[in-house]
C-alpha positions in Angstrom: -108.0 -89.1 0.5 -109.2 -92.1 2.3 -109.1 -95.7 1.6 -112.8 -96.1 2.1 -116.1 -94.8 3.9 -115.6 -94.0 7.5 -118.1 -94.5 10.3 -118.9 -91.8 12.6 -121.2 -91.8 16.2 -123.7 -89.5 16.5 -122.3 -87.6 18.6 -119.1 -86.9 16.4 -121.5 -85.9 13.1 -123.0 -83.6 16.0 -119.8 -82.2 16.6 -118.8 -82.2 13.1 -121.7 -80.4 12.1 -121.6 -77.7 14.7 -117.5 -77.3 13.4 -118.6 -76.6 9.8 -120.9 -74.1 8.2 -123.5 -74.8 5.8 -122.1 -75.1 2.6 -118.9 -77.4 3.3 -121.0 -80.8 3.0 -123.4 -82.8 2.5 -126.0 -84.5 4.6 -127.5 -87.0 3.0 -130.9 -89.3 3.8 -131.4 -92.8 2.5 -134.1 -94.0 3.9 -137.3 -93.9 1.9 -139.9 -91.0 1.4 -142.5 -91.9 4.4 -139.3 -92.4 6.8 -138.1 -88.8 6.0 -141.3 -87.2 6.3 -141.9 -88.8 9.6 -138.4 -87.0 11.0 -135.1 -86.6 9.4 -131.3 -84.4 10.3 -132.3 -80.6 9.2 -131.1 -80.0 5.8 -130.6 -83.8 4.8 -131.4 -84.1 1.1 -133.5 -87.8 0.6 -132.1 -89.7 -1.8 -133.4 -93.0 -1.3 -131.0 -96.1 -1.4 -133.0 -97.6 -4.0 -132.3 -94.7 -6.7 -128.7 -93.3 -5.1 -127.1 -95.0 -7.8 -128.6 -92.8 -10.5 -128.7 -89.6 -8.8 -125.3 -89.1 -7.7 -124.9 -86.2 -9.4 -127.2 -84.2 -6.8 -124.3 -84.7 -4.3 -121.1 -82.2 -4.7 -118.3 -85.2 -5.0 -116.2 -82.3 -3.5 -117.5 -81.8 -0.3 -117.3 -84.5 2.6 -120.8 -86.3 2.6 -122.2 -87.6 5.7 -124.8 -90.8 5.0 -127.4 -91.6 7.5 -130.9 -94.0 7.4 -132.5 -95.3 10.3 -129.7 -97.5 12.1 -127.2 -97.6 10.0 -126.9 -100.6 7.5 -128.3 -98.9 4.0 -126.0 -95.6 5.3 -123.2 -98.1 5.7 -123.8 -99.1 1.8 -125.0 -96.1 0.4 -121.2 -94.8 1.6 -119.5 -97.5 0.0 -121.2 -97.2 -2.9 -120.2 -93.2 -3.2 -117.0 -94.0 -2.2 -116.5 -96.5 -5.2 -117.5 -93.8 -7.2 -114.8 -91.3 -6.5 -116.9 -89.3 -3.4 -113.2 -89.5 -1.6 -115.0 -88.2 2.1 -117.7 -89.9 2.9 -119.1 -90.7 6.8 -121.3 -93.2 7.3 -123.4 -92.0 10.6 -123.2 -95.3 13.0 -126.9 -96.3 14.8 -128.9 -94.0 12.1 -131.1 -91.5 13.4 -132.8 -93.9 15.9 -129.1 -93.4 17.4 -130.0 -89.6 17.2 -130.5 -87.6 19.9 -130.9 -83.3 19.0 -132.9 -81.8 17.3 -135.2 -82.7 14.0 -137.2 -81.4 11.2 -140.4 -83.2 10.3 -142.2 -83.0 6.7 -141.5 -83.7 2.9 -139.2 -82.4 1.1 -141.7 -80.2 -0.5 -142.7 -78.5 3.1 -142.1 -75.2 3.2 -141.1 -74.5 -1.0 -144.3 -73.2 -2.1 -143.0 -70.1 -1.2 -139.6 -70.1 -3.4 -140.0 -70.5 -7.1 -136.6 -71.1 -7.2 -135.9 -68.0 -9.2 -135.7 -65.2 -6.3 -133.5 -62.9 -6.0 -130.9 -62.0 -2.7 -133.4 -59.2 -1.6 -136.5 -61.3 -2.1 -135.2 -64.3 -0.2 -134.6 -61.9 2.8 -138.2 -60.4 2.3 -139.9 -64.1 2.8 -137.0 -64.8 5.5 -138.3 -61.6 7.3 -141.8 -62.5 7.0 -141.1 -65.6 8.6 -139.5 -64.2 11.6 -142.6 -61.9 12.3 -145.1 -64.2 12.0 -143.0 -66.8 14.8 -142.8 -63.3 16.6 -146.1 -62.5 16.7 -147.1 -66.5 16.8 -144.9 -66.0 20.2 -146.5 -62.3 21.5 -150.2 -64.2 21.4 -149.3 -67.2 23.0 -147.7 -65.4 25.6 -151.0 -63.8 26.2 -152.9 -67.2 26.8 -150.8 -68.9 28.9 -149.6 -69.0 32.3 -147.3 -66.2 33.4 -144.2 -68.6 33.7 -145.0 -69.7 30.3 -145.9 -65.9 29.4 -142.5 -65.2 30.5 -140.9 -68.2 27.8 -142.5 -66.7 25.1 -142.2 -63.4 25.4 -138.2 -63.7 25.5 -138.7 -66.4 22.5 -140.5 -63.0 20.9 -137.3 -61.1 21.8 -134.7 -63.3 20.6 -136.6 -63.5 17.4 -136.4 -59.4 17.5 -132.7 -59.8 16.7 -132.7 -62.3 14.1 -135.1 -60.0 12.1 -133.0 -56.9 12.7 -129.9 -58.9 11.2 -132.2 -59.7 7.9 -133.1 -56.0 7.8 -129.5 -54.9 7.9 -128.7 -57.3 5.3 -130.9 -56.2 3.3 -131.0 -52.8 3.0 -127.4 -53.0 2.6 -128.9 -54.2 -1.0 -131.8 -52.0 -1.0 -130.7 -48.6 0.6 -134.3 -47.6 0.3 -135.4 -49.6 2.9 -135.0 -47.2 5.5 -137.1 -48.7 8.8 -138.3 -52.7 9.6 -141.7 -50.9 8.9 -140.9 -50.6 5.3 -139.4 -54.4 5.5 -142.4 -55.6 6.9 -144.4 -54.3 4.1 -142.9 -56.0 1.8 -142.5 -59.4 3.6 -145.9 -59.8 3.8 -147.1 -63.6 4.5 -148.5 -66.4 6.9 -146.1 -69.3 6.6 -143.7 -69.4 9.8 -140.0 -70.3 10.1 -139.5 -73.0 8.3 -142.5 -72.3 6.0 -145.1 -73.9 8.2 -148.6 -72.7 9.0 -149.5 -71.7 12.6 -152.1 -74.6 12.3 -149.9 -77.1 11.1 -147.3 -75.9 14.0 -149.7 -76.3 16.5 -150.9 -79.9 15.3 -147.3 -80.8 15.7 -146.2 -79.3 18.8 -149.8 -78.9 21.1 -148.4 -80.7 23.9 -145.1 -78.8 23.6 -146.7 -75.8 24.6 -148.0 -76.5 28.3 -144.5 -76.3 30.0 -141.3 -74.2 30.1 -138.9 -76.7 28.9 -141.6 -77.9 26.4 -141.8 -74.2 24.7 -138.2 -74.4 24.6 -138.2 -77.7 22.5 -141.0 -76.2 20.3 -139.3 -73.1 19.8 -136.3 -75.6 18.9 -138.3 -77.1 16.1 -139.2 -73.9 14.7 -135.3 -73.2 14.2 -135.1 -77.0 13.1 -137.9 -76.7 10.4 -136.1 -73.3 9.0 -132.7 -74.9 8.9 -134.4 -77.5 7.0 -135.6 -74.9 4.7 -133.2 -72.8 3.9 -130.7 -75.5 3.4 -133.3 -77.3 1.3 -133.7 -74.1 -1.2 -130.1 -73.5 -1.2 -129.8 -76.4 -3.0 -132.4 -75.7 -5.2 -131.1 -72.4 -5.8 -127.7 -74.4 -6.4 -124.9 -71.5 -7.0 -124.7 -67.7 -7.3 -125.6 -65.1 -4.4 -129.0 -66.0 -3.7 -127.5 -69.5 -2.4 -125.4 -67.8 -0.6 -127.7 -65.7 1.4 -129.2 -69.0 1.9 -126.1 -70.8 3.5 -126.0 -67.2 5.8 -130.1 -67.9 6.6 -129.3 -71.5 7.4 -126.2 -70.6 9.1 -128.0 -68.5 11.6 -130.7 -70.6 12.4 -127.8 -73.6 13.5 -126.6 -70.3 15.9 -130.6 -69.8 17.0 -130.5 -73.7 17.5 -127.4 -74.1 19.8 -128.7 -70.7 21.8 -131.7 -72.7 22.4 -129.7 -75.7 23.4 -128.0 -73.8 26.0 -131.3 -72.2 27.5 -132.4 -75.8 28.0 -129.3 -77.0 29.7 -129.2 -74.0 31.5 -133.4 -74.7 33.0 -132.3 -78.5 33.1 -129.6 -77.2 35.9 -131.9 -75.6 38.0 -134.9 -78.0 38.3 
């Protein structure tokens, strides 16, 4: 137990973050609505400073809590104020997100959950999870096709890696649907448009046009893509709340901070060579 709220860099929630899976904290945004919807941590719940007090009881008191807004000062109070009231590990992220320096999801809170009613099963998360993934696949394949062949080459292994992800969700779930016998049969019943993350191709591309004109820019577009599904799926895990389907959640979400730090390393790696 500590004696108070402790401060954290953003560099040590980064590490922090990358140490712990999904479902071990909490990641809480005070700032208010228009700030979060402008950019905010992936899977940060907003819980304004203004109304914390009365909806404490959306935060698990027994999981650490880390507290950011934009440079620090209403984090630095919303933690005290938790920690009064019994949350015994709370971090208070020092210089806010202005202060941050990886990756971001953009968009509501509501982005992305008109397609979970909040009521789905384990096998019908994975089918809108899978649909996901082949619509960024195939959003991938077509760019590739209208760009130049440097870029062609970005997008096309951007395709591939996404090939893998979807093969995972197909394993998972036929292990609770042995019926499924090919991705064919998978794709079928994953039917959709939304992207990772739950966004449209058009709203994508309104987002990330000038993203897409060179290699390290398709890299950090393909980075937001596995930003705005962390987002997601940590966003409808809490929604879900408890049981299995939240924890096929936590194992989306989970994966997509794996996608995330793969990405991270491509973009070092190009970063080396230039």
């Amino acid at each position: 137990m500590t004696s108070g709220a402790i401060n954290m860099t953003p560099e040590e929630v980064t590490q922090y973050l990358d140490a712990h899976v999904v479902d071990e904290y909490n990641l809480v945004d005070v700032r208010q609505s228009w700030e979060y919807e402008e950019y905010h941590l992936p899977g940060a719940a907003l819980i304004p400073l203004p109304e914390l007090a009365d909806r404490l009881n959306e935060i698990g008191p027994n999981k650490a809590t880390i507290v950011y807004c934009a440079a620090g000062g209403r984090s630095a109070a919303a933690a005290n104020l938790m920690h009064g009231q019994g949350f015994n590990e709370v971090y208070n992220m020092l210089g806010g997100i202005k202060a941050w320096e990886n990756e971001y999801a953009l968009g509501p809170p509501s982005l992305g959950m008109i397609h979970f009613s909040g009521d789905e099963s384990e096998l019908e998360i994975l089918y809108l999870a899978y649909g996901m993934e082949v619509n960024i696949s195939s959003f991938y394949t077509k760019t590739a096709s209208s760009v130049t062949p440097e870029l062609a080459g970005i997008f096309n292994s951007l395709a591939r890696f996404e090939e893998g992800h979807k093969a995972k969700i197909f394993s998972a779930a036929h292990q609770l649907d042995p019926s499924l016998k090919t991705r064919e049969d998978m794709k079928v019943k994953s039917a959709g448009k939304a992207l990772e993350g739950g966004m449209s191709s058009e709203e994508f591309l309104e987002r990330t046009r000038d993203y897409l004109e060179f290699p390290s820019g398709a890299l950090e577009a393909a980075m937001i893509f596995e930003a705005q599904a962390l987002d997601l799926y940590m966003r409808y895990s809490t929604k879900a709340a408890k049981g299995s389907s939240a924890e096929i959640l936590h194992w989306l979400a989970q994966e997509e901070k794996g996608h995330l730090k793969t990405l991270g390393r491509l973009m070092e790696r190009d970063k080396a060579t230039v």
